[in-house]
C-alpha positions as CSV (number, residue, x, y, z in Angstrom):
1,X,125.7,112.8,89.8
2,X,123.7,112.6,93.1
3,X,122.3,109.3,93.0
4,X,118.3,109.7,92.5
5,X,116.1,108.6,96.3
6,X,113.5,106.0,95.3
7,X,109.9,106.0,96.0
8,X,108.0,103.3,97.4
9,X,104.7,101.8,95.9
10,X,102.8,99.2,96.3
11,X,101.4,97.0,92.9
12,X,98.0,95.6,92.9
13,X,98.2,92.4,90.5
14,X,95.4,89.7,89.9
15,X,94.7,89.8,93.4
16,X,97.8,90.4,95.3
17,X,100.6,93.3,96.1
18,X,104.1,93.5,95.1
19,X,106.0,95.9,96.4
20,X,108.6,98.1,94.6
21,X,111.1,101.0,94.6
22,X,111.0,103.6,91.4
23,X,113.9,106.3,91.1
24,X,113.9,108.6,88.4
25,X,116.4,110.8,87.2
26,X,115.9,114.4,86.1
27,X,115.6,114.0,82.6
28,X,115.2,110.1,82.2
29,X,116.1,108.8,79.0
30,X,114.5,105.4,79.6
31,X,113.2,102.9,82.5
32,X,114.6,99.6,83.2
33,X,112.4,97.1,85.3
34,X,114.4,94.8,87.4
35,X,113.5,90.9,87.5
36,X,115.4,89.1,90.4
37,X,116.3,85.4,90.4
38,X,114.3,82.9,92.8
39,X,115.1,83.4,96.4
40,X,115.8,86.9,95.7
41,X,113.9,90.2,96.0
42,X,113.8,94.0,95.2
43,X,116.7,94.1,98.0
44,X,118.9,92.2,95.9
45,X,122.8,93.9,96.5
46,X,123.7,93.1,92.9
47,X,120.5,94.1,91.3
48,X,121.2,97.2,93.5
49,X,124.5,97.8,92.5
50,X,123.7,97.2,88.7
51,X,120.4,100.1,89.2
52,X,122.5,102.7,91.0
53,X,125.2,102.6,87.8
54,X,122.3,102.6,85.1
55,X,120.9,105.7,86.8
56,X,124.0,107.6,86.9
57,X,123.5,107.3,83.1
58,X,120.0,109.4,83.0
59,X,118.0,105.9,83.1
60,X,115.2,105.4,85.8
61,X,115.0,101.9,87.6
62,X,112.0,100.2,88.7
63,X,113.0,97.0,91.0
64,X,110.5,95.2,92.4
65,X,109.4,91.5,94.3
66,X,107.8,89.2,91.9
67,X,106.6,87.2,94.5
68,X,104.9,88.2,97.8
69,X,106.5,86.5,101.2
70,X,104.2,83.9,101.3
71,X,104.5,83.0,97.3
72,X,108.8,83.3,97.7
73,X,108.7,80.6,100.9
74,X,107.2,77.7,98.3
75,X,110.3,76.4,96.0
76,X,108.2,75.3,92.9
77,X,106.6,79.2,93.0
78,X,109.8,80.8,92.8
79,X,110.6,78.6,89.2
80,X,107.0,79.4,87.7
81,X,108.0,81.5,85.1
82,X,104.1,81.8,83.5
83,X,103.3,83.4,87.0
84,X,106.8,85.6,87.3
85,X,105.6,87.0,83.5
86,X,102.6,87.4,84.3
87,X,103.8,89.6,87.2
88,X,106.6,91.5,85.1
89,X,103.8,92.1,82.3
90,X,101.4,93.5,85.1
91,X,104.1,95.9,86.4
92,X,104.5,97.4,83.0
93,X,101.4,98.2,82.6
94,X,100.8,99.4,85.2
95,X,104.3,101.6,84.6
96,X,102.8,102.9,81.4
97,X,99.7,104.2,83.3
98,X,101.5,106.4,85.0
99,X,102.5,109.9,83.9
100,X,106.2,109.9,84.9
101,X,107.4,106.8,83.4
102,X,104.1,106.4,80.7
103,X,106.4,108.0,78.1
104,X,109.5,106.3,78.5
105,X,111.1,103.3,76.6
106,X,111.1,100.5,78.4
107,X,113.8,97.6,79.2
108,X,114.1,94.8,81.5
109,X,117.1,93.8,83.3
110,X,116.7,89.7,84.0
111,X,118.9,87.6,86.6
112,X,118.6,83.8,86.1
113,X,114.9,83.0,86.5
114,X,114.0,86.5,86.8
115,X,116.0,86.5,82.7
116,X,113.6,83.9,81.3
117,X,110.8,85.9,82.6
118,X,112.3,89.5,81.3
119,X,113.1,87.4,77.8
120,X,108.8,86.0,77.6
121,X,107.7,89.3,78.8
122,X,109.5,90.7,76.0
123,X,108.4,88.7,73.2
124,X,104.9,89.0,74.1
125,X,104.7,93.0,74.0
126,X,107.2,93.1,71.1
127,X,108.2,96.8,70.2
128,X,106.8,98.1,73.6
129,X,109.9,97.1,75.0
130,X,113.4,97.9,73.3
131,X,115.8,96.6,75.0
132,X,117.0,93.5,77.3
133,X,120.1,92.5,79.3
134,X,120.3,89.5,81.0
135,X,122.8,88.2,83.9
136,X,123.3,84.6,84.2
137,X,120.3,83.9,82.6
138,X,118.3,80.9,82.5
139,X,117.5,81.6,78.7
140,X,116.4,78.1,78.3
141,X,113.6,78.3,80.6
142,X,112.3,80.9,77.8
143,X,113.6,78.9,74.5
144,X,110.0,78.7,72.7
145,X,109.7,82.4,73.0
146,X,113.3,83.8,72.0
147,X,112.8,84.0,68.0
148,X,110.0,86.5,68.7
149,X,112.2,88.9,70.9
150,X,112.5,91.6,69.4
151,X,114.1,94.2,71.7
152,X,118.0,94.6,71.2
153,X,119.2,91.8,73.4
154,X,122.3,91.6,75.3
155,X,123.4,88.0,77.3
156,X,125.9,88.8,80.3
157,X,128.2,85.3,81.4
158,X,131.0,84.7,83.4
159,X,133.3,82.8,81.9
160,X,133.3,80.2,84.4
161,X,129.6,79.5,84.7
162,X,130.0,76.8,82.6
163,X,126.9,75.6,82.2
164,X,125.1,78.4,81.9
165,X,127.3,79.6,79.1
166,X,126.4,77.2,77.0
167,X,122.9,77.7,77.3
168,X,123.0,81.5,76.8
169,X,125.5,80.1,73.5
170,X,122.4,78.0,72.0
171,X,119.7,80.6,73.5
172,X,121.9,83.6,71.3
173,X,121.7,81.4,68.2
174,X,117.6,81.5,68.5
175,X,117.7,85.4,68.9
176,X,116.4,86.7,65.4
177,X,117.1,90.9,67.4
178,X,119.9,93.3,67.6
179,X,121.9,90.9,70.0
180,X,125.2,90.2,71.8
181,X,127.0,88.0,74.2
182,X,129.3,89.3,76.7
183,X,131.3,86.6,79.0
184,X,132.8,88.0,82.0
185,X,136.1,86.1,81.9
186,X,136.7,84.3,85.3
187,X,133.7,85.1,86.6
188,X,131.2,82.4,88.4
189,X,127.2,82.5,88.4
190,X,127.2,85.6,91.1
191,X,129.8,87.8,89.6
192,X,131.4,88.1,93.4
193,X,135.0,88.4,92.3
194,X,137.1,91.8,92.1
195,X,135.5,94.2,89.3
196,X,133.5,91.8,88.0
197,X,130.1,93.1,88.6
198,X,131.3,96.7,87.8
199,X,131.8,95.1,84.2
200,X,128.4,93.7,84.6
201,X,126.8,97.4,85.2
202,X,129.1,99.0,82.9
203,X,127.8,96.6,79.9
204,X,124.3,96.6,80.8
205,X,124.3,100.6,81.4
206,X,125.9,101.4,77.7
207,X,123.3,98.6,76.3
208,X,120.5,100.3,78.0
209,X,121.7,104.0,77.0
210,X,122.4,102.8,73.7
211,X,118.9,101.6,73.2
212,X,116.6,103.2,75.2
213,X,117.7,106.6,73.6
């Protein structure tokens, strides 16, 4: 499958623009809305790499910057995860106004920060969003919020991320969803080693086809 171009937009939210990149496949089955870690951005490689596979399964991919340049350059900005929901809640809706993606299921695809965000966004609009995969998430920074998930839940590790292991352990045992945890044996907090972030796509693209049918 030819690998769908993405289109460019710009998001007007509570007074500022985010930028962001849509692709849609012929025949989507779903949308997944990307929320990068702090210091990262839409241009993420591995967020890249992670859209391109889940697109080649039929699912449009919505990545975008949760923080303008200015916002990104201040360190406590990048960990306000009130102001990153905010932003990823804004983004949907303003996904859902629009004709080509108004009518899909929704699910968010969270790294670290950008994960607690994905896991509060999801809890506040309950069954408008169906599904959730998170990649070396900082679950705890979302712990109040995780027994009213409701979307089918999936936690992505590496095995050698210790730390962050154990808090996606006690954040999977607050999960009252359809949920899993998958540990990347080996792996460390960017998934940088041979295959490893292949295994990240290939278990967040079956999650998502799975539940955003």
């Amino acid at each position: 499958m030819v690998d769908q171009p993405a289109d460019s937009f710009t998001v007007p939210i509570d007074g500022v623009e985010l930028e962001g990149d849509l692709a849609l496949p012929a025949d989507a089955t779903g949308l997944v809305v990307f929320a990068h870690g702090s210091g990262s951005s839409r241009h993420s490689p591995r967020n890249a790499f992670v859209a391109e596979a889940l697109r080649r399964h039929g699912l449009g991919t919505f990545l975008f910057d949760l923080l303008t340049e200015q916002e990104d350059r201040t360190y406590e900005t990048r960990f306000d995860i009130d102001l990153l929901t905010t932003r990823l809640l804004g983004v949907t809706e303003w996904l859902r106004e629009r004709t080509d993606t108004g009518g899909l299921h929704v699910g968010y695809f969270g790294s670290s920060t950008g994960a607690a965000a994905a896991l509060r966004a999801a809890a506040r609009l309950g069954e408008d969003v169906d599904a959730v995969v998170s990649r070396g998430g900082r679950v705890d920074l979302a712990t109040e919020q995780l027994p009213a998930v409701t979307a089918a839940t999936l936690f992505i590790v590496g095995g050698a991320d210790a730390d962050v292991l154990a808090l996606n352990r006690e954040g999977l045992d607050d999960l009252t969803c359809t949920k899993d945890l998958a540990v990347i044996e080996g792996a460390e907090h960017l998934f940088e080693g041979p295959g490893e972030l292949e295994e990240v796509a290939d278990l967040a693209a079956a999650w998502f086809a799975e539940h955003l049918s």
